[in-house]
C-alpha positions, 0 to 999 in steps of 0.5 A: 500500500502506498500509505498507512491504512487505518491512521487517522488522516486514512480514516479522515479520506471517507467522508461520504455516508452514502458511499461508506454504506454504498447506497444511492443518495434517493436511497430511503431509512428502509434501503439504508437500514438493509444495506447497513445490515448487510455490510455489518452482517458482512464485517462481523467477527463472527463471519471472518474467522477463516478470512486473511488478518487484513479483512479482519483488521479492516472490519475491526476499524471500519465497521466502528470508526466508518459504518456504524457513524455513516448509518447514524447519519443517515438512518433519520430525515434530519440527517439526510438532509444534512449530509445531502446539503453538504454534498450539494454545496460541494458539489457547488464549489467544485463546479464553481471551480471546474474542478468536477472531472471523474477519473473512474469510468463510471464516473466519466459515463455518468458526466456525458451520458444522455439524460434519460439514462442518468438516474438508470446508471447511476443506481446500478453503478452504485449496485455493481460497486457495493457488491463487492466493496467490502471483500477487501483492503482494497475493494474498499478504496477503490469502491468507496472512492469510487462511489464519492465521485459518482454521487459528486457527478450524480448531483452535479447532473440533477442541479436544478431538479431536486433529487426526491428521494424515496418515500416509504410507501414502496413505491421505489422499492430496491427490487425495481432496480435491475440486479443485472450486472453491469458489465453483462447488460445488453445496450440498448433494449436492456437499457430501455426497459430499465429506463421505463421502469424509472419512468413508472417510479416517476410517475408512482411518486406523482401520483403520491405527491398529489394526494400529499397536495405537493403540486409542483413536486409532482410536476417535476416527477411527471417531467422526468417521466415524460423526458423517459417515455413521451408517448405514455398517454397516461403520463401526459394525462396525470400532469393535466389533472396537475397543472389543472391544481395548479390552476394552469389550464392552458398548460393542462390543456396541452397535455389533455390534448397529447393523451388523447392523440396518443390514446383516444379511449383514455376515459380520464382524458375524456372527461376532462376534455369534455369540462374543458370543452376540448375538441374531441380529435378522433385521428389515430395517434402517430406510430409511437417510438420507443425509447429502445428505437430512439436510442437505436437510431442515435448509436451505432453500437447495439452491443456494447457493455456499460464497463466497456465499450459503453463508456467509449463516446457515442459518435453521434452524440 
């Protein structure tokens, strides 16, 4: 090792709770305290009797100096915020400086790559990196480290868009995110198909937002989901009913119309079109296009890997 592990200006290097237990900064109490579980479970004497005397040096250290903090921080509300604000801020200063430039691959794709991947990539970066990081001296480094930035890069890409994090209703659940890992992903259908599923967690959060009476949250939930799948009639529906709350109804208008277009037999549509006096345009909506065939049309790869040639830059970008 080129340092000393363990020495207080070691230790000193972690700062990131997120990144010590290896979860995602949306990451809920419940997703937290599973992923705390696991990594104690992971480090404890019990399991490391038979293991090399670095892991149970490492775990002798980490677990009580490391873990066992990052969980108190952030096992409350009140201390996500906090941690959250601090990495915002310096996520700030970084920007501010230019000095936000990953060096880890996946840190690199997470800057450039297309919106609509973002939150896609980034949750099962964070998936592929704590699967292994506590398997050793220097999985740890190299994965904790690696998580920091990406979280870093992860915040910087949704400035200006709040990052919602998960709510206890289950509607994001851990499970909805692929298992997959990421080096054996399909590109594009693969991609796709997860890249829908974030649009329904989107549109999930929407709807708990608006029986909460939180209107402009859900705006913001149905414009990632809408930036995701365009052509989802029900998703262009929903941010009619909000804007309707919000007493928007131009805007409203315009959504109502593109549900119907999309799917005229949308009852829920229908009434409103009706309250609103909208007419009623019978013409077949458009052959919609996949997210799966957009991304198609914008690469000329179909095979490559996200720890491959996915992180080589896309020429038509």
């Amino acid at each position: 090792m080129p340092h000393a592990a363990f020495t207080p200006e070691w230790l000193n290097r972690y700062t990131d709770p997120y990144a010590l237990l290896g979860v995602s900064v949306a990451a809920d109490e419940r997703r937290i305290l599973k992923r705390y579980r696991v990594v104690a479970k992971q480090l404890h004497p019990d399991a490391l009797v038979e293991v090399p005397a670095e892991l149970r040096l490492l775990a002798d250290q980490v677990l009580p100096k490391l873990v066992n903090p990052a969980y108190q921080r952030l096992k409350q509300d009140k201390g996500r915020n906090e941690v959250l604000a601090t990495l915002r801020f310096k996520v700030r200063r970084l920007s501010r400086d230019q000095q936000i430039q990953p060096t880890s691959k996946p840190g690199k794709y997470l800057l450039d790559v297309a919106e609509a991947e973002v939150d896609v990539f980034y949750e099962q970066a964070v998936d592929q990196l704590c699967g292994r990081q506590y398997e050793s001296l220097a999985d740890f480094e190299t994965c904790t480290q690696q998580l920091s930035e990406i979280n870093l890069v992860y915040l910087r890409r949704k400035m200006g868009a709040p990052v919602i994090r998960e709510k206890r209703t289950g509607l994001v659940a851990a499970a909805t995110i692929s298992s997959e890992p990421l080096a054996d992903l399909p590109a594009n259908d693969a991609r796709a198909s997860s890249g829908l599923a974030y649009a329904e967690r989107h549109f999930g959060r929407a709807q708990e937002y608006l029986k909460g009476k939180n209107i402009q949250a859900a705006i913001q939930e149905l414009k990632d989901a809408l930036r995701i799948d365009p052509q989802n009639s029900s998703y262009h529906c929903l941010m009619g009913q909000a804007y309707l709350l919000q007493k928007l109804p131009g805007m409203a208008k315009v959504h109502f119309k593109q549900a119907l277009r999309l799917n005229p037999k949308n009852a829920v549509a229908l009434k409103y079109a009706r309250q609103l006096n909208l007419p009623l345009d019978q013409t077949p909506p458009r052959p919609a296009t996949t997210p799966s065939q957009n991304r198609t049309n914008d690469t000329n790869s179909t095979k490559r890997s996200l720890f491959g040639g996915l992180f080589s830059k896309d020429p038509s970008r």
